[in-house]
N, CA, C and O atoms as a GROMACS GRO file, in nm:
protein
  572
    1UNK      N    1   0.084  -0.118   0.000
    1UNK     CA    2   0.000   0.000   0.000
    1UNK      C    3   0.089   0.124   0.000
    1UNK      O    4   0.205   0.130   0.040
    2UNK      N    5  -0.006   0.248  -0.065
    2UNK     CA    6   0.128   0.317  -0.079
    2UNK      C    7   0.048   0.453   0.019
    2UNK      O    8  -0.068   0.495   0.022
    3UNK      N    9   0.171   0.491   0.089
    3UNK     CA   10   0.162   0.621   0.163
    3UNK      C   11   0.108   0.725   0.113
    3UNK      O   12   0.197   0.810   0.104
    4UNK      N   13  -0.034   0.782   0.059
    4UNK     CA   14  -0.012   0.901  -0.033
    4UNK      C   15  -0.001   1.037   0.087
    4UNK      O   16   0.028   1.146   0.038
    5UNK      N   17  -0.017   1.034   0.202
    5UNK     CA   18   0.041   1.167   0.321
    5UNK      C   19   0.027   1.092   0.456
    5UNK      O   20  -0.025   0.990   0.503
    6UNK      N   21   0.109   1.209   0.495
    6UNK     CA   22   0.082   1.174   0.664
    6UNK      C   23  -0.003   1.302   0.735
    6UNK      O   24   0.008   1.424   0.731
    7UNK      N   25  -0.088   1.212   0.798
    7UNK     CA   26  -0.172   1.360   0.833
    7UNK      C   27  -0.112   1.405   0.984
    7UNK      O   28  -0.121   1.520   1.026
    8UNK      N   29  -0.046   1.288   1.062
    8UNK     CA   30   0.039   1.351   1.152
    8UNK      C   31   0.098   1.280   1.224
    8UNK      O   32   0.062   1.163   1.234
    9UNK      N   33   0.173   1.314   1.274
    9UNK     CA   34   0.243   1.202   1.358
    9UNK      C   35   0.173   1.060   1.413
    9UNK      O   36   0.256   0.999   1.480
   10UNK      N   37   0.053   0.992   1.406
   10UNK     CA   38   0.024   0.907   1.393
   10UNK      C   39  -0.052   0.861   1.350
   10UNK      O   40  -0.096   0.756   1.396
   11UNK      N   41  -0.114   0.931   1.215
   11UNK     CA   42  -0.236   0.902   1.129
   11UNK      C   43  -0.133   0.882   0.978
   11UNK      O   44  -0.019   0.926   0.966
   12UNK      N   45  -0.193   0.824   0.899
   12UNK     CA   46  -0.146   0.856   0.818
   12UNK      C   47  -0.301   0.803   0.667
   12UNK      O   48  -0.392   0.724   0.693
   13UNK      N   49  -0.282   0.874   0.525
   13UNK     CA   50  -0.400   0.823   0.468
   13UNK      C   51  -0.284   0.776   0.337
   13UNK      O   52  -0.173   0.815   0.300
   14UNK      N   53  -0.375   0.679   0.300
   14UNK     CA   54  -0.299   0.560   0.257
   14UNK      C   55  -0.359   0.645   0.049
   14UNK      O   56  -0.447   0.727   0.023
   15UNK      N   57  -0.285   0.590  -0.020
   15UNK     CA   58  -0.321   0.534  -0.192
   15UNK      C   59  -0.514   0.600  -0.204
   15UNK      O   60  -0.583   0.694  -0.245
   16UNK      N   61  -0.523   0.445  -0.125
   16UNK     CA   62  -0.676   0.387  -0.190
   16UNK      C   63  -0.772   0.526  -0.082
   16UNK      O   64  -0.872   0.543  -0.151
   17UNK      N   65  -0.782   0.597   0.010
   17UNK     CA   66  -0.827   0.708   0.039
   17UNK      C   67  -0.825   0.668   0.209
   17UNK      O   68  -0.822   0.754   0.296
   18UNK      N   69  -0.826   0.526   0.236
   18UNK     CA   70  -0.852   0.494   0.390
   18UNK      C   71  -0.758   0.546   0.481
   18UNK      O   72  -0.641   0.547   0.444
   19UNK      N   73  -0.791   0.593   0.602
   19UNK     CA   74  -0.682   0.660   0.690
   19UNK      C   75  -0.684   0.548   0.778
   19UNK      O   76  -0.775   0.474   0.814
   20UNK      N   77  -0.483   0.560   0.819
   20UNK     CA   78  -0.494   0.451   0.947
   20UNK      C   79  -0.413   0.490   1.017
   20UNK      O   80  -0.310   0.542   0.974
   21UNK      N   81  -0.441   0.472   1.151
   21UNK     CA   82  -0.401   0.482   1.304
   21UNK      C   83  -0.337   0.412   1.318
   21UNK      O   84  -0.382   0.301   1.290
   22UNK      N   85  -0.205   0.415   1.363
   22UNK     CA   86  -0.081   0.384   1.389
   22UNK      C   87  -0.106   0.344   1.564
   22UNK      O   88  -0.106   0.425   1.656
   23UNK      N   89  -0.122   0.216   1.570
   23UNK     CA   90  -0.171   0.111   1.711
   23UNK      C   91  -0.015   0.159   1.850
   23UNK      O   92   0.099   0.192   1.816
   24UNK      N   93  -0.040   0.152   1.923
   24UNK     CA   94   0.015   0.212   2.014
   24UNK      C   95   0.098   0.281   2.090
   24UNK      O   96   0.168   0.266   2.189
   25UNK      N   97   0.051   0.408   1.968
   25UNK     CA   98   0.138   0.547   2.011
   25UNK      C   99   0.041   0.673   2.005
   25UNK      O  100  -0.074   0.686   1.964
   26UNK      N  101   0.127   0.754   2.056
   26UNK     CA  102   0.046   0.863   2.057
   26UNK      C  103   0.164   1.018   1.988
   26UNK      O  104   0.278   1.038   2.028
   27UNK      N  105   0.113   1.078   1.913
   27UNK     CA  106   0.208   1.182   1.902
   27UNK      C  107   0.152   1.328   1.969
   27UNK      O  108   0.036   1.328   2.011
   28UNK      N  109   0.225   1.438   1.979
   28UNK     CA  110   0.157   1.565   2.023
   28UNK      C  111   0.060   1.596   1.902
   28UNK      O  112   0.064   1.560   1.784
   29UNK      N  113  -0.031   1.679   1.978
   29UNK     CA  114  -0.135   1.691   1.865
   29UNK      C  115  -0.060   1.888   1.798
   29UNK      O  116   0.004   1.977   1.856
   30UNK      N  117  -0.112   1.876   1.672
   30UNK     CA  118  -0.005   1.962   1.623
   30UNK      C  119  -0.153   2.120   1.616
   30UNK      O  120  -0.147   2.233   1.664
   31UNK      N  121  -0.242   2.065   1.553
   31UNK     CA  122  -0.357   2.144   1.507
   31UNK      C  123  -0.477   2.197   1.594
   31UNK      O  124  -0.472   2.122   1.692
   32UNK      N  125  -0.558   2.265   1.609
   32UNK     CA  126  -0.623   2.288   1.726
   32UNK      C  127  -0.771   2.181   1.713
   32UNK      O  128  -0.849   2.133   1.630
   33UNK      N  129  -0.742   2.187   1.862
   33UNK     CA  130  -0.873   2.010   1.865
   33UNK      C  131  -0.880   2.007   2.031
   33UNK      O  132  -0.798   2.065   2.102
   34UNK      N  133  -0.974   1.941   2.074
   34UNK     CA  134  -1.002   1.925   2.211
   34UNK      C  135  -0.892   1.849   2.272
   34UNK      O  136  -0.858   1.881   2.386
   35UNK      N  137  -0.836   1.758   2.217
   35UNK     CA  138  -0.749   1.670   2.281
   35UNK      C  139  -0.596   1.790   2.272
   35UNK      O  140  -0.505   1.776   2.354
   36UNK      N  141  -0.591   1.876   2.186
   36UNK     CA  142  -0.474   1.943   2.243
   36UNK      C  143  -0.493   1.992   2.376
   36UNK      O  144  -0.428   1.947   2.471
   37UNK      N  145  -0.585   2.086   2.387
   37UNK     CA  146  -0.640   2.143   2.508
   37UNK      C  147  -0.663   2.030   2.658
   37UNK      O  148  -0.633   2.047   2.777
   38UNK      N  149  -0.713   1.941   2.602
   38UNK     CA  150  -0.688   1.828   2.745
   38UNK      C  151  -0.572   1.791   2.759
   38UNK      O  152  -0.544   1.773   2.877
   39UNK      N  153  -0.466   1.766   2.667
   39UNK     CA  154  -0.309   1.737   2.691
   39UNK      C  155  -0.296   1.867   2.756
   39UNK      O  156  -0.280   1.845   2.877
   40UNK      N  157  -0.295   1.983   2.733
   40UNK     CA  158  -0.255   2.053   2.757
   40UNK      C  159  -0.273   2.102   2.958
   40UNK      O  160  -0.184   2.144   3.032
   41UNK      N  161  -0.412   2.075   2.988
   41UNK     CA  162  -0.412   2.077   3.082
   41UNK      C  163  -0.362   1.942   3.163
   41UNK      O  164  -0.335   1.930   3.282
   42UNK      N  165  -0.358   1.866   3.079
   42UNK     CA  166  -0.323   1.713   3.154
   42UNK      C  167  -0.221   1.759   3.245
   42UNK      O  168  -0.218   1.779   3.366
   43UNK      N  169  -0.095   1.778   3.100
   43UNK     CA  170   0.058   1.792   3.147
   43UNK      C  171   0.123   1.923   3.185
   43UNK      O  172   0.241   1.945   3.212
   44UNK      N  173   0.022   2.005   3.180
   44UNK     CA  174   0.046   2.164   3.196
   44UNK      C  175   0.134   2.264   3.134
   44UNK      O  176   0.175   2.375   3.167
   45UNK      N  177   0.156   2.149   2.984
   45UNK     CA  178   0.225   2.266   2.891
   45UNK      C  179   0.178   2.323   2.820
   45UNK      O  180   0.071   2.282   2.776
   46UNK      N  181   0.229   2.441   2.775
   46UNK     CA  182   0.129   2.550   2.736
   46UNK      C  183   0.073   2.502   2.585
   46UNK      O  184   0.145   2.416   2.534
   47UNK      N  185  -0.025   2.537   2.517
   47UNK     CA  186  -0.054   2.468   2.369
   47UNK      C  187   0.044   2.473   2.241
   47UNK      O  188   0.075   2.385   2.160
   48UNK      N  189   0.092   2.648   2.258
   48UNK     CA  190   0.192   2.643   2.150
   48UNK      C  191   0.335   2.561   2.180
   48UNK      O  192   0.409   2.564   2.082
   49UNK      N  193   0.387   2.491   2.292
   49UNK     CA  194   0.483   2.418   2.261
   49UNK      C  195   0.415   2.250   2.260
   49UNK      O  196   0.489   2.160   2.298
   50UNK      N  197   0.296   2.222   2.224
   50UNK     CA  198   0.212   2.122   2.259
   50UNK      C  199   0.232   2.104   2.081
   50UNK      O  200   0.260   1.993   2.036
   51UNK      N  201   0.212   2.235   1.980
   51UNK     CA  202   0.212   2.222   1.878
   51UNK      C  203   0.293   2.204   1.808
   51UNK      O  204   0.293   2.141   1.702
   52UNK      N  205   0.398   2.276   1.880
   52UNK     CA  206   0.566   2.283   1.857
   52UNK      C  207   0.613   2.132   1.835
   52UNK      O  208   0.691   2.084   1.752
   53UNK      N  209   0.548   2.080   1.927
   53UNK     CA  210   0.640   1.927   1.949
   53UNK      C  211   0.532   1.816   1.833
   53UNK      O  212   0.562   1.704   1.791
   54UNK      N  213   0.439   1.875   1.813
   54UNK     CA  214   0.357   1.812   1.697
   54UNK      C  215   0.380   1.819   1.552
   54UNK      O  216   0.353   1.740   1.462
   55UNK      N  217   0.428   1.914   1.554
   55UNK     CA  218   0.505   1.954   1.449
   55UNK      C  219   0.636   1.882   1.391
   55UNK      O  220   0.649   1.855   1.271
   56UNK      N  221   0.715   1.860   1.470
   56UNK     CA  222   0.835   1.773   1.522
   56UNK      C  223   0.786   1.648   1.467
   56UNK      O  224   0.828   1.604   1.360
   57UNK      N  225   0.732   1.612   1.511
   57UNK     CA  226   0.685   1.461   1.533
   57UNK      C  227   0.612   1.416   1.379
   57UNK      O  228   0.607   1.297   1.346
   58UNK      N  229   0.561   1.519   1.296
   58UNK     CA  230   0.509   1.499   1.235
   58UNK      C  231   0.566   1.485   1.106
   58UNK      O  232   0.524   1.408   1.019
   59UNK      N  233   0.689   1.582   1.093
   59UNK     CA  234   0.814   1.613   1.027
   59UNK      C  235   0.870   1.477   1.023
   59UNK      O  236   0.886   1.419   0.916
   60UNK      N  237   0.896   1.431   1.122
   60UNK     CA  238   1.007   1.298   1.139
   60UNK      C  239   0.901   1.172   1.099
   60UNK      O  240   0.971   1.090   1.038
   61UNK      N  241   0.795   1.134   1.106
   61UNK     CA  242   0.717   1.060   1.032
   61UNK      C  243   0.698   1.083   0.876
   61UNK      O  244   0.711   0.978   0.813
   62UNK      N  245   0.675   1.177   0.812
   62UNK     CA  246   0.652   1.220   0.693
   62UNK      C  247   0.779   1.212   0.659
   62UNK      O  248   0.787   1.152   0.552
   63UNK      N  249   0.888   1.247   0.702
   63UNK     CA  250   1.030   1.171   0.630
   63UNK      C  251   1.044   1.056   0.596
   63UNK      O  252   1.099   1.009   0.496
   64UNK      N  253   0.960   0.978   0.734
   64UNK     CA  254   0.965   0.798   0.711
   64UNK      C  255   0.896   0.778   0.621
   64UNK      O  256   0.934   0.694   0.540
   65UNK      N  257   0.773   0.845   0.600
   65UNK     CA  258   0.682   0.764   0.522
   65UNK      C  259   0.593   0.841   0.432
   65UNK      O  260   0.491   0.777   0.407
   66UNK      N  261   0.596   0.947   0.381
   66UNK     CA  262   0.567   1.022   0.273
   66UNK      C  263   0.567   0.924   0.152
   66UNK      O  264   0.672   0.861   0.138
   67UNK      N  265   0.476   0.902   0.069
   67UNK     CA  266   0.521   0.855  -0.100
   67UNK      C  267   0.587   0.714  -0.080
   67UNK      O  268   0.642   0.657  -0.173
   68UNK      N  269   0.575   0.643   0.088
   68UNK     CA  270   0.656   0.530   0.069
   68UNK      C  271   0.544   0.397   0.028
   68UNK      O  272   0.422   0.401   0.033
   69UNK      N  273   0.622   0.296  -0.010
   69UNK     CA  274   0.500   0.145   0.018
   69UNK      C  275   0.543   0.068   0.130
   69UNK      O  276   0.654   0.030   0.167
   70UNK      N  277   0.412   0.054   0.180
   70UNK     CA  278   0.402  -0.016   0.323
   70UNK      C  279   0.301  -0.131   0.325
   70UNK      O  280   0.202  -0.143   0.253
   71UNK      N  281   0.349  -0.220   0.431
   71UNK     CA  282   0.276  -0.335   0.483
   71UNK      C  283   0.183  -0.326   0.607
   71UNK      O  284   0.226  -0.313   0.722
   72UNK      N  285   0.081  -0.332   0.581
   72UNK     CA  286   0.008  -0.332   0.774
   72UNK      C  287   0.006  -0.476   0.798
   72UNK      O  288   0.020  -0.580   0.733
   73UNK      N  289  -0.022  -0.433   0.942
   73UNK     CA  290  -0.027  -0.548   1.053
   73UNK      C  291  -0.116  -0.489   1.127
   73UNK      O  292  -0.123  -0.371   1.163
   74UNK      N  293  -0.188  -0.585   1.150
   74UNK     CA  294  -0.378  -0.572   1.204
   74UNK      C  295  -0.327  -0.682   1.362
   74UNK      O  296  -0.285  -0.797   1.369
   75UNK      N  297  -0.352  -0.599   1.445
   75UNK     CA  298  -0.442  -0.627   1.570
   75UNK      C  299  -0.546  -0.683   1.581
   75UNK      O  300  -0.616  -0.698   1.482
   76UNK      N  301  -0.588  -0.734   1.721
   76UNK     CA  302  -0.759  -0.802   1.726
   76UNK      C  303  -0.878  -0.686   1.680
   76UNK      O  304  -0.996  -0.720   1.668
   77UNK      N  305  -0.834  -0.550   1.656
   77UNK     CA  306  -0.918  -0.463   1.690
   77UNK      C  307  -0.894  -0.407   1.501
   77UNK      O  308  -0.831  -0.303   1.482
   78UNK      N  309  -0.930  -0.457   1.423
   78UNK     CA  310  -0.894  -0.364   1.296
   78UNK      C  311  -0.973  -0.233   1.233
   78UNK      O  312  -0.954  -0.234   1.111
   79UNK      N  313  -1.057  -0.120   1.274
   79UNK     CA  314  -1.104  -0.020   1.336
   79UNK      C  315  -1.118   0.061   1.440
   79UNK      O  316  -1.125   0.007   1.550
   80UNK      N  317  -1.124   0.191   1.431
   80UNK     CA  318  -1.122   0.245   1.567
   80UNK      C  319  -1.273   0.324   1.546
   80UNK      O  320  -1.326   0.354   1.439
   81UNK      N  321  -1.322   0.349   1.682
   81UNK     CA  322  -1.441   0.430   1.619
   81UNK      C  323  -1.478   0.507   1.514
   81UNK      O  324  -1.588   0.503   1.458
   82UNK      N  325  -1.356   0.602   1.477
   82UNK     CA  326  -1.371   0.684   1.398
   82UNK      C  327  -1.394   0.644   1.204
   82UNK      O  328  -1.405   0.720   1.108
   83UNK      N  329  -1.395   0.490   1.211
   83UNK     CA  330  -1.372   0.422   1.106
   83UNK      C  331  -1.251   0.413   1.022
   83UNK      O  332  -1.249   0.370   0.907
   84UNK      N  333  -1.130   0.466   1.104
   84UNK     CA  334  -0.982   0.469   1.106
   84UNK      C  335  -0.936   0.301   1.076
   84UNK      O  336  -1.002   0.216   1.136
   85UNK      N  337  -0.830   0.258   0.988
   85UNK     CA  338  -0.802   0.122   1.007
   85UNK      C  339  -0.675   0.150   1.165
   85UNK      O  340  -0.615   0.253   1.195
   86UNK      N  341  -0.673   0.024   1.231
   86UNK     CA  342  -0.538   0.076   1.362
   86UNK      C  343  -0.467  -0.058   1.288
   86UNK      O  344  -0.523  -0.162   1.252
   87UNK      N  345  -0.321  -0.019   1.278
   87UNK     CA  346  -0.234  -0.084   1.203
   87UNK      C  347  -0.119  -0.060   1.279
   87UNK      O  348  -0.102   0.043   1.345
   88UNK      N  349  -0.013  -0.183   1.268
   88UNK     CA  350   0.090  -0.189   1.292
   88UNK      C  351   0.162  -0.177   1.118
   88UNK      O  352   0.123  -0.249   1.026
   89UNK      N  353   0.271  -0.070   1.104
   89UNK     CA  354   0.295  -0.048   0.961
   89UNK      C  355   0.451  -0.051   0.948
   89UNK      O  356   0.529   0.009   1.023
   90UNK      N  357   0.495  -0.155   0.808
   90UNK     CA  358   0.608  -0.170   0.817
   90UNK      C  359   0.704  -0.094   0.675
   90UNK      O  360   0.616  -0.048   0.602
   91UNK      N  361   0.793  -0.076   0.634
   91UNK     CA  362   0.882  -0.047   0.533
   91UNK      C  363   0.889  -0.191   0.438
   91UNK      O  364   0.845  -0.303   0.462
   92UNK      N  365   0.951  -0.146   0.341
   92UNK     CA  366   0.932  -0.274   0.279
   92UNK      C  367   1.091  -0.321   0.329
   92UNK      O  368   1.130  -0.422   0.271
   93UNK      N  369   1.151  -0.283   0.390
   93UNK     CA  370   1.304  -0.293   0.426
   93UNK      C  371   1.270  -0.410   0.516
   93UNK      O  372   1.332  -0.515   0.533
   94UNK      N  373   1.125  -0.356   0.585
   94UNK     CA  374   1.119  -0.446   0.760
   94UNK      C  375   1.128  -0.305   0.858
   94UNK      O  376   1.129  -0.325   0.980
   95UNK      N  377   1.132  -0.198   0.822
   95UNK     CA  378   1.141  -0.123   0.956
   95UNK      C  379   1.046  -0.145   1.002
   95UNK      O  380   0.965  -0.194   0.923
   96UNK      N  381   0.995  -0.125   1.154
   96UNK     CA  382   0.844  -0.132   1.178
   96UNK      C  383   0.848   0.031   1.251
   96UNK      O  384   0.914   0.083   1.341
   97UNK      N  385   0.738   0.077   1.157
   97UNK     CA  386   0.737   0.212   1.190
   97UNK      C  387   0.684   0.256   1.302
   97UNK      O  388   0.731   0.359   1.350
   98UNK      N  389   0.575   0.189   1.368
   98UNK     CA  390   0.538   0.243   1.522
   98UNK      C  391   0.663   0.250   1.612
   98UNK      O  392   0.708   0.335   1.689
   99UNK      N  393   0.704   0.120   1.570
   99UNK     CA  394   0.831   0.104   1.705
   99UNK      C  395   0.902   0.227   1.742
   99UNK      O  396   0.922   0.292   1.845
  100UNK      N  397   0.946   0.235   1.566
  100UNK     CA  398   1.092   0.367   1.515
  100UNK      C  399   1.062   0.497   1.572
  100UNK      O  400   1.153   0.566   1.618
  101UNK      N  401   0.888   0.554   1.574
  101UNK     CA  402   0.878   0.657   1.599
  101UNK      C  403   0.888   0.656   1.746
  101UNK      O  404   0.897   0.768   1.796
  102UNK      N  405   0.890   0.532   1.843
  102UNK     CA  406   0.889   0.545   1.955
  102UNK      C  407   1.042   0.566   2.001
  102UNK      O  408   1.096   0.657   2.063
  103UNK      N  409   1.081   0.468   1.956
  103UNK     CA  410   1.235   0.466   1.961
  103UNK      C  411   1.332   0.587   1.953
  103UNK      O  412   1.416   0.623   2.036
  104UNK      N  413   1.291   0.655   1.803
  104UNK     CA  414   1.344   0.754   1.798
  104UNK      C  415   1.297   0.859   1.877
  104UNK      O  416   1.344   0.968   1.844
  105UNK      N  417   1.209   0.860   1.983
  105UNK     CA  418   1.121   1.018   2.024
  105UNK      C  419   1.060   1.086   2.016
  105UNK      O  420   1.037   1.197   2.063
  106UNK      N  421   0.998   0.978   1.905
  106UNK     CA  422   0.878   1.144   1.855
  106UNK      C  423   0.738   1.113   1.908
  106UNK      O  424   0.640   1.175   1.866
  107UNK      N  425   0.725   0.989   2.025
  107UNK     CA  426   0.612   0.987   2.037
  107UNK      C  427   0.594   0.880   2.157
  107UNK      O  428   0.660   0.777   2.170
  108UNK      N  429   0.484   0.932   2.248
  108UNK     CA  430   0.438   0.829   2.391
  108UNK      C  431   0.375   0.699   2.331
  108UNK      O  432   0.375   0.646   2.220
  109UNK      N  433   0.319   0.671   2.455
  109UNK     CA  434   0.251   0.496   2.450
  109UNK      C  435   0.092   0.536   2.446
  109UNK      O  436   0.057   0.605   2.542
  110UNK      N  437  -0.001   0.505   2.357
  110UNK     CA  438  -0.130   0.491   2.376
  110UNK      C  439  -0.154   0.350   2.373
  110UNK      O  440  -0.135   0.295   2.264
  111UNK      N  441  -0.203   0.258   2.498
  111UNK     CA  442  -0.237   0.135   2.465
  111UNK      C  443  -0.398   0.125   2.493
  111UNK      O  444  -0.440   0.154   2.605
  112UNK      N  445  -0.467   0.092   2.411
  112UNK     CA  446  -0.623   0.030   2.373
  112UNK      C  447  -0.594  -0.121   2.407
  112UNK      O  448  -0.492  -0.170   2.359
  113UNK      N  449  -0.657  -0.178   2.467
  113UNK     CA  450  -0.657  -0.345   2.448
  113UNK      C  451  -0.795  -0.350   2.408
  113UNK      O  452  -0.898  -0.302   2.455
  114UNK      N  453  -0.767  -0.428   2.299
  114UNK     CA  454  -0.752  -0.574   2.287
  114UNK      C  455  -0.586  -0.569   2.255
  114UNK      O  456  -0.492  -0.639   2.296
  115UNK      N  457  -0.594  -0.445   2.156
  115UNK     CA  458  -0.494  -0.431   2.052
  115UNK      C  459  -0.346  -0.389   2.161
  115UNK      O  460  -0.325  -0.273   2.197
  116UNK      N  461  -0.278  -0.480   2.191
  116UNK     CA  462  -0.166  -0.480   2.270
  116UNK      C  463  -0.067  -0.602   2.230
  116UNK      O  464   0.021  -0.641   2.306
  117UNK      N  465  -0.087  -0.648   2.121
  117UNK     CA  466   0.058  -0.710   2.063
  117UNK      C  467   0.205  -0.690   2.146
  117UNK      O  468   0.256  -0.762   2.233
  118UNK      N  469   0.265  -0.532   2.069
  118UNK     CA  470   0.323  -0.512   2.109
  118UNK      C  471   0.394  -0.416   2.202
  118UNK      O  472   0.491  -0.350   2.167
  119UNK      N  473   0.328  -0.409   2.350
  119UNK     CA  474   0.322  -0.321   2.439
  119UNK      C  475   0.465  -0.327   2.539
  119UNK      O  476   0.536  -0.270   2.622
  120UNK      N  477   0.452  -0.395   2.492
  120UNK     CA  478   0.586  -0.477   2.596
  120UNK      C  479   0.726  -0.372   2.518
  120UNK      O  480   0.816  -0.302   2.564
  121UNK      N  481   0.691  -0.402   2.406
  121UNK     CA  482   0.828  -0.330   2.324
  121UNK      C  483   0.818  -0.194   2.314
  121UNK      O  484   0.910  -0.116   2.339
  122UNK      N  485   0.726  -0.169   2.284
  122UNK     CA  486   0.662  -0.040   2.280
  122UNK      C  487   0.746   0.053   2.424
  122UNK      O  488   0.830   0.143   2.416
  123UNK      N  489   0.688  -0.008   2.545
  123UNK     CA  490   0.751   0.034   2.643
  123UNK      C  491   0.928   0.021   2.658
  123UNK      O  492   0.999   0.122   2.657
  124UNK      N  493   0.956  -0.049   2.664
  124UNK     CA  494   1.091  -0.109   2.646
  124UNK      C  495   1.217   0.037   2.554
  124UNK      O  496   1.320   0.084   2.604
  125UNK      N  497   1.163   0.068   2.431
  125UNK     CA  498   1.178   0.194   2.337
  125UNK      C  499   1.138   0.287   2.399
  125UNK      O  500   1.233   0.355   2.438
  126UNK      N  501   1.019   0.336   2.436
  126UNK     CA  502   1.003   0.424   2.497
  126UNK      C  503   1.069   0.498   2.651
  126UNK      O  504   1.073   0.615   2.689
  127UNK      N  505   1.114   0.375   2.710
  127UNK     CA  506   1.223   0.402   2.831
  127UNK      C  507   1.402   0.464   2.779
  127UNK      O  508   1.484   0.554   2.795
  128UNK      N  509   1.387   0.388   2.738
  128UNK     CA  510   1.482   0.381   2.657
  128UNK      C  511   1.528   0.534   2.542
  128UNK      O  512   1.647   0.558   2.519
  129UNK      N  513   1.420   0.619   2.484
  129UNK     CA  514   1.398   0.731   2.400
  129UNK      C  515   1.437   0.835   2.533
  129UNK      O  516   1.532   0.912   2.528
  130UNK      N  517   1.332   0.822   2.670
  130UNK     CA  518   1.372   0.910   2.716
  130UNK      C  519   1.494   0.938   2.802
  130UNK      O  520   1.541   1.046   2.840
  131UNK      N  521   1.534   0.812   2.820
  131UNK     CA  522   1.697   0.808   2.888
  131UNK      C  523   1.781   0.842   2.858
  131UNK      O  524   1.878   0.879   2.925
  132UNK      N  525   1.757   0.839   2.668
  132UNK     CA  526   1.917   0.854   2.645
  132UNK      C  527   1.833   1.016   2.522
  132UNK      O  528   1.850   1.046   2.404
  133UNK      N  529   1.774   1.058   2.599
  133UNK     CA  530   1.706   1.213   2.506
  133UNK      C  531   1.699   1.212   2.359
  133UNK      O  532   1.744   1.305   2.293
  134UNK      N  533   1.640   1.101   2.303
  134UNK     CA  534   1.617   1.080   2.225
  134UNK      C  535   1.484   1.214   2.142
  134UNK      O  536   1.403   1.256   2.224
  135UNK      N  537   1.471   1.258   2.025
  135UNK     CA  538   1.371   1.307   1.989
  135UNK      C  539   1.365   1.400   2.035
  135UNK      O  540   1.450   1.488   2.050
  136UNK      N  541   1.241   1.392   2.072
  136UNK     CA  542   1.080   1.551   2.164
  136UNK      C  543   1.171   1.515   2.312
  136UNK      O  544   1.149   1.584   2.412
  137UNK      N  545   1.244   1.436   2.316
  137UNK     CA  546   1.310   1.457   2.465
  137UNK      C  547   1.453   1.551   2.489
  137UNK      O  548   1.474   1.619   2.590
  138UNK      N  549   1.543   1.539   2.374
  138UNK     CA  550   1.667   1.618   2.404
  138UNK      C  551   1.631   1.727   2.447
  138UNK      O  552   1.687   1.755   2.554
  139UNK      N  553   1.500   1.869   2.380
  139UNK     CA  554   1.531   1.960   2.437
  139UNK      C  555   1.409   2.021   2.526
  139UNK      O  556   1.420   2.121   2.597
  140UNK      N  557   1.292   1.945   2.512
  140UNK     CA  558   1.190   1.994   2.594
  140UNK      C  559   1.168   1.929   2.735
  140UNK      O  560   1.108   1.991   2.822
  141UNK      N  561   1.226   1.780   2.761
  141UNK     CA  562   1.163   1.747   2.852
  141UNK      C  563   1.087   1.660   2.836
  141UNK      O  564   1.086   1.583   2.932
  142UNK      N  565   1.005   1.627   2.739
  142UNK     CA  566   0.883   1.574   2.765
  142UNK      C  567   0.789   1.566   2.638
  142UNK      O  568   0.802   1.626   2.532
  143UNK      N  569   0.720   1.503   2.665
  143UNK     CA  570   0.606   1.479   2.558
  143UNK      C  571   0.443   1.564   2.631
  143UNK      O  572   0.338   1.561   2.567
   0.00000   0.00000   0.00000
């Protein structure tokens, strides 16, 4: 399937027109929406560096996967309410791109179960991103 954009750090809409959700991560939200505003009060950073770091995140995905062809990997759960497919999505190399974006920093853990494959790793990268300031961590701190 081929990448035709990324709508953001963890959406992305595919060729054929379907958008899919990238299974257990979360990126900053970049655009204005309720869930910026609840992150925002969640973690008490202010919105414009909420966007700042969405931005970031969104940049470093759309490098990965702009114009690329990809493989999904389906969970027990292959929809999300929104009629989103939730996919685990790979390179044709084998990268697996949820992991990478965790790995590299550009993004927390959202876990939904059923869909928890791979949570274990997920976490594992994600300890790991912020230890060694990987990403959205070298200069802000935080996600």
């Amino acid at each position: 399937m081929l990448v035709q954009r990324v709508v953001d750090g963890d959406t992305l809409k595919l060729g054929n027109g379907e958008r899919v959700r990238l299974i257990g991560i979360d990126t900053p939200e970049m655009h204005e929406s309720s869930k910026l505003y609840r992150d925002s009060r969640r973690t008490g950073t202010d919105v414009q560096t909420i966007k700042a770091l969405g931005k970031r995140s969104y940049e470093f995905v759309r490098g990965l996967l702009e114009n690329q062809r990809v493989r999904l990997e389906f969970d027990v759960e292959k929809h999300d309410k929104y009629g989103r497919l939730l996919a685990y999505v790979y390179l044709k190399d084998g990268t697996f791109i949820n992991a990478e974006i965790v790995k590299q920093g550009y993004a927390s853990l959202l876990t939904y179960p059923p869909n928890v494959k791979y949570v274990d790793l997920f976490k594992q990268l994600y300890k790991e991103a912020r230890d060694n300031k990987n990403g959205l961590w070298k200069d802000q701190g935080g996600l």
